[in-house]
C-alpha positions as CSV (number, residue, x, y, z in Angstrom):
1,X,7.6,4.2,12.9
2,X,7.8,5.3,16.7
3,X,11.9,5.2,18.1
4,X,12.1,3.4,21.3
5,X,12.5,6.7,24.0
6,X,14.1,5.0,26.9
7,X,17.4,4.8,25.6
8,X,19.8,6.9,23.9
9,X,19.8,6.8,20.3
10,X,21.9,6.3,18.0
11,X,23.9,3.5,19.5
12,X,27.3,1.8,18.5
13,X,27.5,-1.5,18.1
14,X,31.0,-2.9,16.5
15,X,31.4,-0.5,14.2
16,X,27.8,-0.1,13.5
17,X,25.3,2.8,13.7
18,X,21.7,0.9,15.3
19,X,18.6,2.6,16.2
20,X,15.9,1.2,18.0
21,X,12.5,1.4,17.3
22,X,9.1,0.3,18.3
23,X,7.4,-3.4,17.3
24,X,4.5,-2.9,15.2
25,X,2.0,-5.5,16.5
26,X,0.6,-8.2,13.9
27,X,1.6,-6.0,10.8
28,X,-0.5,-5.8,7.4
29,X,0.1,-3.6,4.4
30,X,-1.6,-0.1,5.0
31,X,-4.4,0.6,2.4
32,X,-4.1,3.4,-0.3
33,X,-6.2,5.6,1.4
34,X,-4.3,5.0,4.9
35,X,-0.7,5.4,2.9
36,X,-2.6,8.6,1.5
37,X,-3.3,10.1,5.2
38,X,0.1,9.2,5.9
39,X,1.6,11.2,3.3
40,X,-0.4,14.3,3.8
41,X,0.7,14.4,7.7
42,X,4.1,14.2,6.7
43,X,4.4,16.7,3.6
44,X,2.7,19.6,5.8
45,X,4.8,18.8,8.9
46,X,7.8,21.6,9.2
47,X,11.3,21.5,7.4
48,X,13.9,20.5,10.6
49,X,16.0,23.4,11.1
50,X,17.6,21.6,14.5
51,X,18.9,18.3,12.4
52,X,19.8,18.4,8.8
53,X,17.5,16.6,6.1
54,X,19.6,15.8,3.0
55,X,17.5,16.9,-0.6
56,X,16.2,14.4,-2.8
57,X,18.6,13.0,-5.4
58,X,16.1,10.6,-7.8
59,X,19.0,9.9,-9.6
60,X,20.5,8.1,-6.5
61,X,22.4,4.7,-7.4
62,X,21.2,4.6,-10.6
63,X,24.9,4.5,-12.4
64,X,25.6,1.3,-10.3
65,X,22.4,-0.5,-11.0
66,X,23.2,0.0,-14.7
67,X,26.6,-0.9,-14.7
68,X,25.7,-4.2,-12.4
69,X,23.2,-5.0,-15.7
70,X,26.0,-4.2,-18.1
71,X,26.7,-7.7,-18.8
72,X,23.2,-9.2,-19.2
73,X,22.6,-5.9,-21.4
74,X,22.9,-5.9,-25.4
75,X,25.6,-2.5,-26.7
76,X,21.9,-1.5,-27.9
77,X,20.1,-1.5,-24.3
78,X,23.0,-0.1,-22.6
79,X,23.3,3.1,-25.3
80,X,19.3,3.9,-25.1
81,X,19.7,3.3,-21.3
82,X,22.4,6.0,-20.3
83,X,21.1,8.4,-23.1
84,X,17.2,8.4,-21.2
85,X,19.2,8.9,-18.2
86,X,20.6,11.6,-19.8
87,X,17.2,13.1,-21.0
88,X,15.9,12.3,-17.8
89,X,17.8,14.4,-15.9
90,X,17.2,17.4,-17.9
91,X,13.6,17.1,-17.9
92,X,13.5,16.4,-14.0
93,X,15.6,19.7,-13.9
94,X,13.0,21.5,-15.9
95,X,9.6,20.4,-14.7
96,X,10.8,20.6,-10.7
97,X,12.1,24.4,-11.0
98,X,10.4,26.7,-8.7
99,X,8.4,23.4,-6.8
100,X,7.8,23.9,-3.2
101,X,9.5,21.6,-1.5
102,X,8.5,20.0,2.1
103,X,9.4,16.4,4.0
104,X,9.1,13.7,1.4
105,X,9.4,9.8,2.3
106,X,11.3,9.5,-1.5
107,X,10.4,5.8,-1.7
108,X,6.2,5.9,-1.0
109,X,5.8,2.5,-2.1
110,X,2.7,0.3,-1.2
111,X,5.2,-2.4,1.2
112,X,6.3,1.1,3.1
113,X,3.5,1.9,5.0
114,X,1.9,-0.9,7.4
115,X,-0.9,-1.4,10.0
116,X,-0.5,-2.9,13.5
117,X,-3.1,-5.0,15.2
118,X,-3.8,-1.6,16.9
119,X,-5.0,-0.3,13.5
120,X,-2.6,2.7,14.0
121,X,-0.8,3.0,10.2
122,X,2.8,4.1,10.2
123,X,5.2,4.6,7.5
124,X,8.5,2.5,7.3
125,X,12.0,2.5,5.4
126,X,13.1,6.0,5.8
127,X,16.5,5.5,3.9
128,X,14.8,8.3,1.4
129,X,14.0,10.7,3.9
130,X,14.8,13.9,2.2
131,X,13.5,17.7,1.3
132,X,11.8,17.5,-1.8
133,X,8.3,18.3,-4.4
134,X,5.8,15.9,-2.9
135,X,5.1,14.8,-6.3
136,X,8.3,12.6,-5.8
137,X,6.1,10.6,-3.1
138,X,2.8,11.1,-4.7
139,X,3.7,10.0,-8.1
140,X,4.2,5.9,-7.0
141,X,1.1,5.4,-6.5
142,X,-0.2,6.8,-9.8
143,X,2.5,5.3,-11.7
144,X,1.1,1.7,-9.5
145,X,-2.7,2.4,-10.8
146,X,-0.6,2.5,-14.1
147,X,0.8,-0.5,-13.8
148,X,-2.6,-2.2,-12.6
149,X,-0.9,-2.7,-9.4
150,X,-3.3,-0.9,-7.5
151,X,-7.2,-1.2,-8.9
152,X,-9.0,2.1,-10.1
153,X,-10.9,2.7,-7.1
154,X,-7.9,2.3,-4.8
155,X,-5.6,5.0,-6.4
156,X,-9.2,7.2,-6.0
157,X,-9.4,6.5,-2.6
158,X,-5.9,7.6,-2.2
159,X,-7.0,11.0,-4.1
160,X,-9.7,11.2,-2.1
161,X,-7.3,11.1,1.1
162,X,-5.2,12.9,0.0
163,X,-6.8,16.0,-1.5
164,X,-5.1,15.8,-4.7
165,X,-4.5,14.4,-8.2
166,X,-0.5,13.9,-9.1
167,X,-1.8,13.1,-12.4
168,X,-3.2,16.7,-12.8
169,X,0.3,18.2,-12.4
170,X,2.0,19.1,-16.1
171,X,5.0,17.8,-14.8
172,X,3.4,14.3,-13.9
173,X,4.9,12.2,-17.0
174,X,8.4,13.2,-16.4
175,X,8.2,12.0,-12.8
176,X,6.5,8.8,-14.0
177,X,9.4,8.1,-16.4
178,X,11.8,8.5,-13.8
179,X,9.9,6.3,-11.8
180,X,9.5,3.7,-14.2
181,X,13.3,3.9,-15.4
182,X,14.1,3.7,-11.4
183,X,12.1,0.3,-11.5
184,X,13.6,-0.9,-14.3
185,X,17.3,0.0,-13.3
186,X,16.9,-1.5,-9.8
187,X,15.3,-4.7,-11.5
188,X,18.4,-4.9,-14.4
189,X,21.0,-4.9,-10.9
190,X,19.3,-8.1,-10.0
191,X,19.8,-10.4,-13.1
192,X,23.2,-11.5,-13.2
193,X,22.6,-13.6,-9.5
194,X,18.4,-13.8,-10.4
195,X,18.6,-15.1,-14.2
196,X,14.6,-15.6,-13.8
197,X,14.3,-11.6,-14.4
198,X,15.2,-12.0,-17.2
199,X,12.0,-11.8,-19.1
200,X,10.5,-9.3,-16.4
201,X,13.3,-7.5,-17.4
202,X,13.2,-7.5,-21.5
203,X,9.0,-6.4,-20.7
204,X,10.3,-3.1,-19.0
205,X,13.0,-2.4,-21.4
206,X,10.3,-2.6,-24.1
207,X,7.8,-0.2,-21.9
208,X,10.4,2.3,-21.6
209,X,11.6,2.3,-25.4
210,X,7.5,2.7,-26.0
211,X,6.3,5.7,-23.2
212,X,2.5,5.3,-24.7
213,X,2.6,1.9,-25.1
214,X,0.4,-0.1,-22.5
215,X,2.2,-1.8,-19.5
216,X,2.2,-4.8,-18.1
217,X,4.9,-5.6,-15.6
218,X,4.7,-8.3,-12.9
219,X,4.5,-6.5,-8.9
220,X,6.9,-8.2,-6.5
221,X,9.7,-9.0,-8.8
C-alpha cells in the first residue's frame, strides 16, 4: 500500500495513532505469482537505518491465544500444546542461526496482497513488518499448497516468480510447524465466542499431534 503524501503522517485522533493511505480501486486477491513478485521486491529492498524496523518474533501472542482456548481445551491438549511450543522454540532457534535476514512482511498470507482495477498488485496488513529470514514469508505459501489451499500449479507459479523453492531449505519443516501451530493457536482463541470451530479445531489438534499425517483443514475459518 501507497500512504496518502499530502498530509502529515502519523496523525492524532483522540488518543489514536491514524495513518492515511491510498484507496485501491475495485480490489481482488493478488495471484500466487503476483504475491510472489511482491515478495521478492520487498526482501531485496535495503534494511532502514533512518526508522527502526522491529525483528521478527513468530512466537508473537501465541501464550494469549492458548490461554484464551484453555477452557475449551482437555488437561491433555493443553500439556502437548505448551510442551510443542516449547520444542518449537528450540528448533526455530536452531534452524534460523546464521540466516540472512532482510525486510519480511511476517504474515504473507494469500488475503495480504490485492489487485486494483489498475492491475497494479500491492501488499496490505503490515502489523508484521519486521527484519527477518525470508523463509518466514515464503514458507505460507508452501505450507497453503500443503494444505490444498492453493492448487499445485499455483504454488509453482509462485516458485517460478519468485526464483526459489522454500521447500528446498533443510530448515523448511520447522518453519512449517510453526506455521501450522500459529494457525492452530489463533483458531483455538476463537472458540469460546465461535463454538462452530469447534470441529475445525479438534482436525488441527490432530494434524499437529500427527506431523506426517495428511491434512485437511477448512481455508477461511
Amino acid at each position: 500500500m501507497q500512504p496518502l503524501e499530502s498530509i502529515q503522517q502519523p496523525l492524532s485522533v483522540d488518543g489514536h495513532v491514524v495513518t492515511l493511505w491510498h484507496e485501491i480501486p475495485e480490489a481482488s486477491i493478488a495471484s500466487t505469482s503476483e504475491l510472489a513478485v511482491l515478495l521478492r521486491q520487498l526482501h531485496r529492498l535495503p534494511i532502514p537505518t533512518d526508522f527502526d524496523v522491529p525483528v521478527l518474533n513468530p512466537f508473537v501472542r501465541l501464550n494469549e491465544h492458548l490461554k484464551a482456548a484453555e477452557s475449551e481445551l482437555s488437561p491433555s491438549d493443553r500439556d502437548f500444546l505448551a510442551n510443542r511450543l516449547e520444542e518449537l522454540k528450540v528448533d526455530y532457534a536452531s534452524v534460523s542461526d546464521g540466516l540472512r535476514v532482510c525486510v519480511i512482511h511476517g504474515d504473507a498470507n494469500r488475503k495480504n496482497a490485492i489487485r486494483g482495477s489498475d492491475s497494479r498488485a500491492v501488499l496490505l496488513d503490515l502489523e508484521r513488518f519486521s527484519i527477518g529470514p525470508r523463509q518466514w514469508d515464503l514458507v505460507v505459501p508452501a505450507v497453503y499448497q500443503r494444505l490444498g489451499w492453493y492448487s499445485d500449479s499455483e504454488y509453482a507459479a509462485f516458485v517460478e516468480a519468485y526464483g526459489w523453492d522454500v521447500r528446498s531449505w533443510s530448515g523448511f519443516e520447522t518453519y512449517t510447524a510453526l506455521r501450522e501451530f500459529r494457525m492452530t493457536a489463533w483458531l483455538l482463541s476463537r472458540l469460546t465466542r465461535e463454538p462452530r470451530l469447534r470441529n475445525e479445531a479438534a482436525n488441527r489438534l490432530a494434524s499437529l499431534r500427527e506431523p506426517d499425517a495428511p491434512r485437511s483443514w477448512t481455508p477461511g475459518t
